[in-house]
N, C-alpha and C positions, 0 to 999 in steps of 0.2 A: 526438524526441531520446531518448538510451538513456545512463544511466550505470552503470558496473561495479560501483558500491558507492556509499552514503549519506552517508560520512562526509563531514566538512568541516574545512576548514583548523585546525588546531590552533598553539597557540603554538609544539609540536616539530616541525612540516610544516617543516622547514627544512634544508639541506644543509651540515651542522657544519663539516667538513674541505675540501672541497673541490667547483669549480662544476662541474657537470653537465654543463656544457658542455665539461667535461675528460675527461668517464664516456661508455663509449658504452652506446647504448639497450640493450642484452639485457642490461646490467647493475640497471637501475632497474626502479622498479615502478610498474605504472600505479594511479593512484587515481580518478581519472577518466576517462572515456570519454565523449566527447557528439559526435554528429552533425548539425551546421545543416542544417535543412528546406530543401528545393526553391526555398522562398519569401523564405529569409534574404536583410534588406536587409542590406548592408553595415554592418558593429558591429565596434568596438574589441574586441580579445579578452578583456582585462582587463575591459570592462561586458557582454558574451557570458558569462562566467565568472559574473559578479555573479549574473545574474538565476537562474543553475540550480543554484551551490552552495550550501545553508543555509549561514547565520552566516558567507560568508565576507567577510572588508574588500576594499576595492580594493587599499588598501595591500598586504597580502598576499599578493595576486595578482600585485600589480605585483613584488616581490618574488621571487615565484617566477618570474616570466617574467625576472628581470633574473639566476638562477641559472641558466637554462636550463632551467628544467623544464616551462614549457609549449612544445607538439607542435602541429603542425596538419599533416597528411598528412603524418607522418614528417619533419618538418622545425621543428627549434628557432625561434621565434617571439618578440619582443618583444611588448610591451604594450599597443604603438600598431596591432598587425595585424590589418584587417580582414576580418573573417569573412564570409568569400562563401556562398553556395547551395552542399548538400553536403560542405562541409569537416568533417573529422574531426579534432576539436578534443582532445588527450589532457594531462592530467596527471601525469607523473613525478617519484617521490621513492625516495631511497635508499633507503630502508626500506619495508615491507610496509604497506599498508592495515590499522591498527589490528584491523579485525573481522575480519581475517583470520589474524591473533594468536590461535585460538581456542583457549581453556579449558576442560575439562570440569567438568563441577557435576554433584553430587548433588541434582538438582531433578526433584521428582514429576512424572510426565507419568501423564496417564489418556489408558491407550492401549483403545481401544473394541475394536479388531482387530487378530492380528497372524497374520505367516508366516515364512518364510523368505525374502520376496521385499518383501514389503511391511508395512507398518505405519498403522493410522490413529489418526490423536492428535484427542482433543475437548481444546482448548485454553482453559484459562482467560482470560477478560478482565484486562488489564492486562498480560500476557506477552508481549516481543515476541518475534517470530518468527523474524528472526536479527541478529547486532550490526550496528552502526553506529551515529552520531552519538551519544555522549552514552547510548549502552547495549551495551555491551562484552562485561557481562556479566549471565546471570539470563537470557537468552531459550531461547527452544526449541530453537536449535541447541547452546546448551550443554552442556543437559540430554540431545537428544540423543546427543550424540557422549560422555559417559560411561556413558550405556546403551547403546550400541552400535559397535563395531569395524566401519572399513572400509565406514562408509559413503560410496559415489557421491557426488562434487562433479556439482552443474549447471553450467549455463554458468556461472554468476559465483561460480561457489569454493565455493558453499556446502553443505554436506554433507547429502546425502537430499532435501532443500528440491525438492520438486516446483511450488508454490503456495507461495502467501501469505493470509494476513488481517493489518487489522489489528491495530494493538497493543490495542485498545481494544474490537473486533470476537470476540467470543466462537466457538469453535465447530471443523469439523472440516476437516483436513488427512490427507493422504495421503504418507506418505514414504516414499522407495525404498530397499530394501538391496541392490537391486546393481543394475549396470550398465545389464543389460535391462533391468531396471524400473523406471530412470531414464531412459530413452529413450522405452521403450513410454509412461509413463502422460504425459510431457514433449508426445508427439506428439498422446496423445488433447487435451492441453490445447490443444495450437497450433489441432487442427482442432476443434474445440468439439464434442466427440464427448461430453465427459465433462458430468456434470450438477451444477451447483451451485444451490442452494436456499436462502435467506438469509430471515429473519423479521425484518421491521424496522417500528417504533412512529416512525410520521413526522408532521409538522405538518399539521394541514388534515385538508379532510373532500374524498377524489377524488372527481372529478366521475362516472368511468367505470368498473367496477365490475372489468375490465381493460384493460390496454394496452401498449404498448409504448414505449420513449425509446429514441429514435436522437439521437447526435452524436457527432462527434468531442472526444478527451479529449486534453489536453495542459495543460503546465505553465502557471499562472495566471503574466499577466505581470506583475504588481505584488505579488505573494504569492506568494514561492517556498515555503512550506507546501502553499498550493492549487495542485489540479488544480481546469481549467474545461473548458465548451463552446465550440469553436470551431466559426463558422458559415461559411457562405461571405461573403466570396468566402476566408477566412480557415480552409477548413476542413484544409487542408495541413498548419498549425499542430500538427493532432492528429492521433490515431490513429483509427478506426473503432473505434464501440463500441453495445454492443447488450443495451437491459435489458426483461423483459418483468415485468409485475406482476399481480398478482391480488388487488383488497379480502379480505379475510378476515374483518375486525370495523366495523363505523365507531363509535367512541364519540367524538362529539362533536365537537371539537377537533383532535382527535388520529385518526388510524387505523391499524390494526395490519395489515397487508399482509405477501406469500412476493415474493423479489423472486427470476427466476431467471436467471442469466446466460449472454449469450449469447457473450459477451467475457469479458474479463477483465483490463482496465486500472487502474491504482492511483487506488485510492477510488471508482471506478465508479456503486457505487450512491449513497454519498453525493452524486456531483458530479451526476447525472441526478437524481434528485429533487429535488435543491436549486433546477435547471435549471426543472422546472418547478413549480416553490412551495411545494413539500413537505417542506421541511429535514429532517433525521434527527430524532430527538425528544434535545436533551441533545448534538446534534453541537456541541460548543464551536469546533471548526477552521473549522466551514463557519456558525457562525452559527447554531445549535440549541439553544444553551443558555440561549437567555430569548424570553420568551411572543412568539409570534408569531401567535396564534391566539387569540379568545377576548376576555373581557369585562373590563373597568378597574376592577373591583369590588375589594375589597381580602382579600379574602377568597379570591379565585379567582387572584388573585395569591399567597397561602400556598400556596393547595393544590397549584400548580405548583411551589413552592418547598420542598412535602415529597416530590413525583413527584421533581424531581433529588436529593435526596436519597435516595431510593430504588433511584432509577435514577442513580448518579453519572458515567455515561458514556454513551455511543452507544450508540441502541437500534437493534444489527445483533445478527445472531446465526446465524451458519452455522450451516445445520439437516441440511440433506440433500446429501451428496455420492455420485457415480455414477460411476461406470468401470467397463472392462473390466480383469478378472485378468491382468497379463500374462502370466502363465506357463500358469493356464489355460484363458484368453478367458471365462471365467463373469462375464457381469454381476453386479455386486455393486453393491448400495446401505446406505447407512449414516445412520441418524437420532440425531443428538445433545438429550438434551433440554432444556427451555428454560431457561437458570437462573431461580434465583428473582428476584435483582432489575428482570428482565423482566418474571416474570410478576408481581411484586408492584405493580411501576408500572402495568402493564396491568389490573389487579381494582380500583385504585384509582379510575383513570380511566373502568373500567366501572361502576363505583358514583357517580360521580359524572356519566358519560353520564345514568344512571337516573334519579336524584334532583334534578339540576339543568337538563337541558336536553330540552325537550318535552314 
């Protein structure tokens, strides 16, 4: 499944003056995009909608389907319409996709490298990386587009935005200023040309010193926040996806591992380590943020409880990113370094590796 933007139904998502069904389509705008898998059983459109937009109600939905605004292969649909294998299920409202409204900010970027063609940003933790739901403004695309004139939309509107992390995901991004080099580095991504390198402090002690996690990734069906593993005979569900890992430290509990990707699906690494037992360390969305490792002591229960305070978020951290120069094919590599509340939670945990355990 694929959608064009994150937002979700808002209390204004509504067609003031007049029904949609009076508007023709090159008038409206899409807010959604989803395409049912090969595999789709038969689903009301209205509980099809449910399970893939955040926050939204039935009511809502039903709602817009009763203005005319939801689509399915170019054709106005009620709420009762069942959604077959491959149908292309769309969202239209009179007005623009909120995140598409964008504002410029005067918001600090540390840009590690720059050109005439390209730019790479080390992103702080806590910034998202472009609007949608419930963050409009304060991301990285804000920031960029008042530092920068005429930068390249990608496919979905967003300006320079080659990649993502996430909001919570520390670390380095590459953004295009123009056309070509929104194309060129877009293409090194699709064929996994380009090199990404992520540091992450995860639950458990691995058994194998490296490895690799294969599964497909797609939308958790009871948790539209989560992305899961989908297996066979169910593996259609999701996309192909491919992470290789390398131990780096074991302290104890905990291990501090490079995770490097061979894909690049949303939450990827979180959802493959989770997949096989290793939660993120502090992942709150996937179940990281209380002990799953470790001794009932009461004692070793603070000292986890001064790690998240340390570390008050997900311990990821794009480290190392690789591509080619579009403009003048020179491999370039770039290393962000580790902040501190990483590494402050990681000397903690190595002191306490020392001292408490063997």
């Amino acid at each position: 499944m694929t959608t064009s933007d994150t937002s979700s139904f808002s209390s204004s998502d509504h067609l003031p003056m007049e029904d949609s069904n009076t508007l023709p389509e090159e008038t409206l705008h899409e807010h959604y995009r989803f395409e049912a898998s090969s595999g789709q059983e038969p689903l009301r459109v209205d509980k099809f909608l449910m399970n893939f937009i955040e926050n939204a109600t039935r009511n809502k939905i039903q709602q817009a389907a009763k203005q005319g605004s939801i689509w399915v292969n170019d054709v106005q649909v009620k709420s009762n319409y069942k959604v077959k294998p491959n149908d292309v299920v769309r969202v239209l409202f009179t007005h623009p996709p909120y995140e598409h409204l964008l504002v410029a900010q005067d918001l600090p970027l540390d840009i590690v490298y720059e050109d005439d063609t390209l730019l790479v940003v080390n992103k702080a933790p806590g910034m998202v990386v472009h609007p949608g739901h419930g963050n409009y403004e304060g991301t990285l695309i804000n920031a960029l587009i008042y530092h920068f004139d005429n930068l390249p939309n990608n496919s979905s509107n967003r300006p320079g935005l080659v990649h993502r992390i996430d909001k919570d995901t520390s670390g380095l991004l590459v953004v295009a200023k123009t056309e070509h080099a929104m194309a060129h580095l877009s293409k090194q991504f699709f064929n996994k040309t380009s090199t990404r390198k992520y540091l992450a402090l995860v639950w458990g002690n691995l058994e194998e010193d490296n490895g690799t996690i294969e599964g497909n990734i797609g939308r958790h069906p009871k948790n539209r926040l989560q992305n899961t593993i989908w297996l066979a005979p169910n593996a259609h569900k999701g996309k192909p996806a491919v992470t290789h890992y390398k131990v780096l430290e074991r302290l104890g509990y905990v291990t501090l591992i490079e995770c490097q990707l061979e894909t690049g699906r949303t939450h990827q690494i979180r959802v493959h380590l989770k997949h096989i037992g290793h939660t993120l360390f502090n992942d709150a969305r996937y179940g990281g943020d209380v002990i799953l490792k470790g001794t009932s002591f009461t004692k070793y229960k603070q000292f986890v409880d001064n790690c998240f305070k340390v570390l008050p978020r997900l311990g990821l951290h794009a480290q190392t990113l690789g591509f080619e120069h579009p403009k003048t094919g020179e491999r370039m590599y770039f290393e962000a370094p580790i902040p501190s509340d990483i590494t402050d939670c990681v000397e903690k945990w190595r002191s306490y590796a020392k001292n408490s355990i063997g």
